[in-house]
C-alpha positions as CSV (number, residue, x, y, z in Angstrom):
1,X,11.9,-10.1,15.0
2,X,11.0,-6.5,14.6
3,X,12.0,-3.7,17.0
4,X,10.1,-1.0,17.8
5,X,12.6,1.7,19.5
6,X,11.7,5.2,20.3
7,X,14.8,6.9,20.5
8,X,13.5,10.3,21.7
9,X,10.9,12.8,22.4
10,X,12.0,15.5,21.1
11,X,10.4,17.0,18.0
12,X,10.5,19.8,16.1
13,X,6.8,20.1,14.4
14,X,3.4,21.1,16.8
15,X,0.6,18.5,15.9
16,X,-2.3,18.8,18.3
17,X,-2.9,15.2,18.5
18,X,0.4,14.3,19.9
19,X,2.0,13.9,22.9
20,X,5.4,15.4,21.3
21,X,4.2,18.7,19.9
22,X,7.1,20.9,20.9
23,X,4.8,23.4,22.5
24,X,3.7,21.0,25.2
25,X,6.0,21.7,28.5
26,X,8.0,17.9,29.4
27,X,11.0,16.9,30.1
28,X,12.6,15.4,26.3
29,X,14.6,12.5,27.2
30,X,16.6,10.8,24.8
31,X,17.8,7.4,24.7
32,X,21.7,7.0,26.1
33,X,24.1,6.5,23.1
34,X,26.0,3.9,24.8
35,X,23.1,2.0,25.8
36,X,21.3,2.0,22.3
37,X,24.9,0.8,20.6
38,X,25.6,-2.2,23.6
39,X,21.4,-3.8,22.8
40,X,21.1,-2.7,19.0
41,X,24.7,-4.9,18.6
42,X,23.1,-7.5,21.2
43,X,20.5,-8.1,18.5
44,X,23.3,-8.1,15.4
45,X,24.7,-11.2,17.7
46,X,21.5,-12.6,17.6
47,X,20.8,-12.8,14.1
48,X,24.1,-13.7,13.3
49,X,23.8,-16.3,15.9
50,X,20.7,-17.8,15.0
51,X,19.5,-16.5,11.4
52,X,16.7,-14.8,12.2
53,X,16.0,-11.5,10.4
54,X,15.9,-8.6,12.9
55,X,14.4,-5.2,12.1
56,X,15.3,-2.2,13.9
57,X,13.0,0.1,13.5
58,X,13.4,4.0,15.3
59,X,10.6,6.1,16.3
60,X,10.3,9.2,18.8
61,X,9.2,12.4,18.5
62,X,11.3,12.6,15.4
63,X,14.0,10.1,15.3
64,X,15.9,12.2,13.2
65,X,16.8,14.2,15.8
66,X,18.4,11.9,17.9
67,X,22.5,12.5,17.5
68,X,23.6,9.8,15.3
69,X,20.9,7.6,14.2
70,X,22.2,7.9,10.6
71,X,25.8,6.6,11.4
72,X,24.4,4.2,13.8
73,X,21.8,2.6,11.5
74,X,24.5,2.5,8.4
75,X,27.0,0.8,10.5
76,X,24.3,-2.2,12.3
77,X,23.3,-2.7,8.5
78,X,27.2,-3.2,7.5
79,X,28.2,-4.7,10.6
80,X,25.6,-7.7,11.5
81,X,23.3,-7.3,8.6
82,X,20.8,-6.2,10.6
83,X,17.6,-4.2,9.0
84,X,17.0,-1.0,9.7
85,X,13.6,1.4,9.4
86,X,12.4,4.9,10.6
87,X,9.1,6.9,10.8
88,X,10.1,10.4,10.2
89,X,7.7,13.6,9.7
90,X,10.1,14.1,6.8
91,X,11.7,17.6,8.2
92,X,15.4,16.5,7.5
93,X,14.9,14.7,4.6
94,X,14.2,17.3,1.5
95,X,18.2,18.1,0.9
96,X,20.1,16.1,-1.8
97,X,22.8,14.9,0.9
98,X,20.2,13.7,3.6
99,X,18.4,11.9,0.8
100,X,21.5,10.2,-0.3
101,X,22.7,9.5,3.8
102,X,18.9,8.2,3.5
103,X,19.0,5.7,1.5
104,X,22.4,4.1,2.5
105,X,21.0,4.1,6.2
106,X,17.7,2.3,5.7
107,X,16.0,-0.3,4.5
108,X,12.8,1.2,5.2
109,X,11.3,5.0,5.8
110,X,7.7,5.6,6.8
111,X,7.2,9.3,6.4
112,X,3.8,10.8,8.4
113,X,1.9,12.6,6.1
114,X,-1.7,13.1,7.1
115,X,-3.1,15.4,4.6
116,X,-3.1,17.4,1.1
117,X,-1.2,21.0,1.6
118,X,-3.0,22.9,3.8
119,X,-4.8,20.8,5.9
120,X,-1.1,19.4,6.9
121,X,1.1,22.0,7.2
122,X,-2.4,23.7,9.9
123,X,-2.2,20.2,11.7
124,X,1.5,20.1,11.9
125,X,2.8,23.6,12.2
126,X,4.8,23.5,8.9
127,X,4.0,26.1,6.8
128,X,5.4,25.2,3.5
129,X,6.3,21.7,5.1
130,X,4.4,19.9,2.0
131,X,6.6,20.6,-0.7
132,X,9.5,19.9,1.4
133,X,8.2,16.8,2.0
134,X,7.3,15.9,-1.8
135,X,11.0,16.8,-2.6
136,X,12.5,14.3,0.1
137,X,10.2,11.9,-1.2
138,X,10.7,12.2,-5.0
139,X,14.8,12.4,-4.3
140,X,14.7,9.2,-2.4
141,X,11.8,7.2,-5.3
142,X,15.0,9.0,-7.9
143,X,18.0,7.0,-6.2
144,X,15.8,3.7,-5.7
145,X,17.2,1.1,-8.4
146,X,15.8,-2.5,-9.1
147,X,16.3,-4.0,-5.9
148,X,17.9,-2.2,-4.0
149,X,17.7,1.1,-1.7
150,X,14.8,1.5,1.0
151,X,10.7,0.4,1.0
152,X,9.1,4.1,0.5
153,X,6.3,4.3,2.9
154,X,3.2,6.5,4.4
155,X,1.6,7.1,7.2
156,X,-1.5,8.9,7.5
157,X,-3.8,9.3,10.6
158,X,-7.3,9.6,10.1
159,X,-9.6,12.2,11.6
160,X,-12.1,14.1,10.9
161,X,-10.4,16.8,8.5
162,X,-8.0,14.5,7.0
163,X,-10.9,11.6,5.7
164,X,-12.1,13.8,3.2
165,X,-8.5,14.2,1.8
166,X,-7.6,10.4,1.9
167,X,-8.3,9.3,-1.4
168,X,-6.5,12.7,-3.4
169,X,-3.7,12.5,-0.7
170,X,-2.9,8.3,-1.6
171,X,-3.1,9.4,-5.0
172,X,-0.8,12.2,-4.6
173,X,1.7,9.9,-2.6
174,X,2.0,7.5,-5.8
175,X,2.8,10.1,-7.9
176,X,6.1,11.0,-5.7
177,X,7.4,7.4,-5.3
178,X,5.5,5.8,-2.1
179,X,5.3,2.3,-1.9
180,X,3.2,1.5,0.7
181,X,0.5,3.5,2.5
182,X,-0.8,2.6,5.7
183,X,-3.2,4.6,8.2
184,X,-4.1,4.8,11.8
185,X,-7.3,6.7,13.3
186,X,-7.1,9.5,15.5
187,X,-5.8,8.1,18.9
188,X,-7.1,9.8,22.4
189,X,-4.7,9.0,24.9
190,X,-2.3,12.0,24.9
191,X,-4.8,14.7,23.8
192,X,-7.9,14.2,24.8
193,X,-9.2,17.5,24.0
194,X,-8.1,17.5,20.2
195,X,-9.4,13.6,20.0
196,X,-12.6,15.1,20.9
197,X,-12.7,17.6,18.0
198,X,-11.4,15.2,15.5
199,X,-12.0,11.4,16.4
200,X,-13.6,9.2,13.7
201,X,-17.7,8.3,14.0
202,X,-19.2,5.7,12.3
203,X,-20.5,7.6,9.6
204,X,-16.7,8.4,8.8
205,X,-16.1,4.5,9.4
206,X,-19.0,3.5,7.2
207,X,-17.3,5.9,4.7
208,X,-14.0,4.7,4.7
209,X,-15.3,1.1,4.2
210,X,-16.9,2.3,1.1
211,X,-13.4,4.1,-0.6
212,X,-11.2,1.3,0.3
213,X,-12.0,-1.5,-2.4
214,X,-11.6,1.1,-5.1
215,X,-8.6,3.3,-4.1
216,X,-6.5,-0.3,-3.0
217,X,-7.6,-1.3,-6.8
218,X,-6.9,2.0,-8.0
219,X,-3.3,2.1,-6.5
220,X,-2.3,-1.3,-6.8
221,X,-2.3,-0.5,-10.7
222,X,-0.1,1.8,-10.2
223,X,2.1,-0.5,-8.3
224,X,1.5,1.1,-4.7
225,X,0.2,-1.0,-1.4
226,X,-2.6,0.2,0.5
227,X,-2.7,-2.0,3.8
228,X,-6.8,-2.5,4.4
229,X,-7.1,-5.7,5.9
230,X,-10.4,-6.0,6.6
231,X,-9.8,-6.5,10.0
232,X,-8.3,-4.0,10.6
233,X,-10.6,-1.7,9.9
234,X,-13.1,-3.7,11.8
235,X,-11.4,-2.8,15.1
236,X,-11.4,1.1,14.0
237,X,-15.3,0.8,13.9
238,X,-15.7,-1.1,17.3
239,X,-13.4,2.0,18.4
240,X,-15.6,4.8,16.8
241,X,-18.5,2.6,18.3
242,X,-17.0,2.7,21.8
243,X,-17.1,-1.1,22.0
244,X,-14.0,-2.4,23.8
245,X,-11.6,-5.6,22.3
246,X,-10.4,-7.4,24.4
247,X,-6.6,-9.5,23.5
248,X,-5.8,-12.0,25.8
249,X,-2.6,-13.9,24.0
250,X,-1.3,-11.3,21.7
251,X,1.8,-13.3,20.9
252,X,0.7,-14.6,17.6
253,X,-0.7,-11.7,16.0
254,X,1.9,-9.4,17.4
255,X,5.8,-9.7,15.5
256,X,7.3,-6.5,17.3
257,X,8.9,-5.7,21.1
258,X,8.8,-2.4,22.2
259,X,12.1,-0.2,23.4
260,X,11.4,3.2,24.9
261,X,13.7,6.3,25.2
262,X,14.6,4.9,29.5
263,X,15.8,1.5,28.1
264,X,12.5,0.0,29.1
265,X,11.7,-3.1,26.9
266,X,8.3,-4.3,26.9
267,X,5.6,-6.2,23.9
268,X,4.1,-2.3,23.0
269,X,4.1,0.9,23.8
270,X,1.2,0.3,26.2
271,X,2.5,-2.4,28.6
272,X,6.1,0.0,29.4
273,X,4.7,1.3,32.9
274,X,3.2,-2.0,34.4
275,X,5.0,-4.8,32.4
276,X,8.6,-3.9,31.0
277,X,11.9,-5.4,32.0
278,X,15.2,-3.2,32.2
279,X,17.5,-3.2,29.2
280,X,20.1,-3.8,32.1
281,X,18.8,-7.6,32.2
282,X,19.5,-8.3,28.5
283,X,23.1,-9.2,28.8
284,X,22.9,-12.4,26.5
285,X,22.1,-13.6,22.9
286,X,20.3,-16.5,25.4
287,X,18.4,-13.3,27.0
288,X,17.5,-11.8,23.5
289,X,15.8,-15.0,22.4
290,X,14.1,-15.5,25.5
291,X,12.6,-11.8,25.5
292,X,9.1,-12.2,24.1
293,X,8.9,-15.9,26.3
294,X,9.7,-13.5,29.2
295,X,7.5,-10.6,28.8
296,X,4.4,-13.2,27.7
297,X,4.8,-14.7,31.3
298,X,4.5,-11.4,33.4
299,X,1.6,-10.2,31.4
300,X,-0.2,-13.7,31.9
301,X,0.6,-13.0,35.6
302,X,-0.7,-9.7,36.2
303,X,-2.7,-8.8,33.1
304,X,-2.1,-5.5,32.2
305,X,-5.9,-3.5,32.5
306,X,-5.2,-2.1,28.6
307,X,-5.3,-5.5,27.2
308,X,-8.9,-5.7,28.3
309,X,-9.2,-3.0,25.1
310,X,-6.1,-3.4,23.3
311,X,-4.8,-0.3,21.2
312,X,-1.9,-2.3,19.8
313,X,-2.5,-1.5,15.7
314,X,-0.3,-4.8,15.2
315,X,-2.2,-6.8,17.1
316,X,-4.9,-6.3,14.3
317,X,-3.6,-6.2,11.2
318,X,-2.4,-3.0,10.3
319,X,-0.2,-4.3,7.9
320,X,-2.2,-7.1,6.2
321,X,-3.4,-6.9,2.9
């Protein structure tokens, strides 16, 4: 089972194509301490319980600035042997001690990184935020030892002035330690003026078909895993196209839950307003094994109108080979 939670939305960075650049005006709620500790050891019970490998994994805004998270995740891992991940734009993670509270806390960090220098410091208001970002890296890949200490990962999301730099910038990310590079395109939903500007085409599509065989060849001989299931990047050109893809049972191609910052628990991030259940109803080991049943049955009651296109990048592939 894998846990998507997103613990906050606050951030500290001001990306253009996101609905938690700290210069947009919202209220930044943040999940309540209590109620994060009471479900996160509600899951411990369940994999204890039943065997089941559970992965929490925290997202936001920037995680990292949720009060805690680092104690928190370090003490599920010792506790119930639970797994624990984070996507982090990498702020708090260039000095020696938060590389070293890093690596005891996780078992996986996926660090956003769109871009060579200064294409990503421009999208991401980080002046200088690059070489910050190469030191956290390069101190975490410098404490990993034969197996142990956490899965080094990338993010990048693709638009129109990061595709040029994909190839160098994968590259780049190989030569500080990263593990596993995945990607997104440009999504439209919380800045639809900026998606405009900067979504992919299918000339960039037909593009990005042609650099994947070689750079997944190219990196895999240098150890590193570039997701590029071909599916996957099927449903980023019927996207680019404008051709809607429609998921009717996501169950099977979908491993993860969603948990938002208001204790909402719902299968993604898309399904929270019109098909979520209250954290205040998971009381149980019983109702923690029943969750995914539960939340299957109210979407095939009222299907939710997203699923006639579904954004869900787990529901295609995003992490295949």
């Amino acid at each position: 089972m894998i846990v998507l939670w997103r613990l906050t939305k606050l951030c500290n960075l001001a990306c253009g194509f996101c609905a938690y650049d700290r210069r947009v005006p919202q209220p930044r709620v943040q999940s309540l301490p209590a109620e994060v500790e009471r479900l996160a050891a509600l899951f411990g019970a369940y994999r204890e319980s039943v065997g089941q490998p559970v992965l929490l994994s925290w997202l936001g805004g920037e995680p990292m600035l949720w009060p805690g998270v680092l104690d928190l995740s370090g003490r599920l891992k010792r506790q119930f042997g639970l797994r624990t991940s984070i996507t982090t734009n990498g702020t708090r993670s260039w000095q020696p001690s938060s590389a070293q509270a890093l690596s005891e806390s996780f078992d996986e960090i996926t660090f956003s990184v769109d871009a060579l220098e200064t294409t990503h410091e421009r999208l991401r208001g980080w002046p200088g935020g690059m070489a910050r970002l190469a030191e956290g890296i390069q101190r975490l890949a410098n404490l990993r030892r034969p197996g142990s200490g956490p899965l080094l990962r990338a993010n990048v999301v693709l638009m129109r002035d990061t595709l040029p730099e994909f190839a160098e910038l994968c590259m780049r990310l190989a030569d500080w330690g990263i593990q596993e590079i995945t990607f997104n395109q440009l999504g439209g939903r919380d800045r639809p003026d900026f998606h405009r500007a900067q979504a992919l085409g299918l000339p960039d599509i037909s593009r990005l078909r042609e650099l994947l065989p070689p750079l997944v060849a190219a990196l895999a001989d240098r150890g590193v895993r570039l997701h590029a299931d071909t599916s996957y990047v099927a449903r980023l050109e019927a996207t680019a196209a404008g051709r809607p893809v429609a998921v009717t049972e996501c169950e099977a191609r979908r491993p993860t839950i969603f948990i938002d910052e208001f204790a909402r628990i719902a299968a993604c991030s898309f399904t929270l307003d019109s098909h979520s259940l209250s954290s205040d109803s998971v009381r149980t080991i019983s109702d923690i094994a029943e969750l995914r049943d539960r939340l299957a049955a109210r979407r095939r009651s009222a299907p939710a109108a997203v699923c006639n296109d579904c954004p869900s990048t787990q529901v295609f592939a995003k992490f295949g080979t």
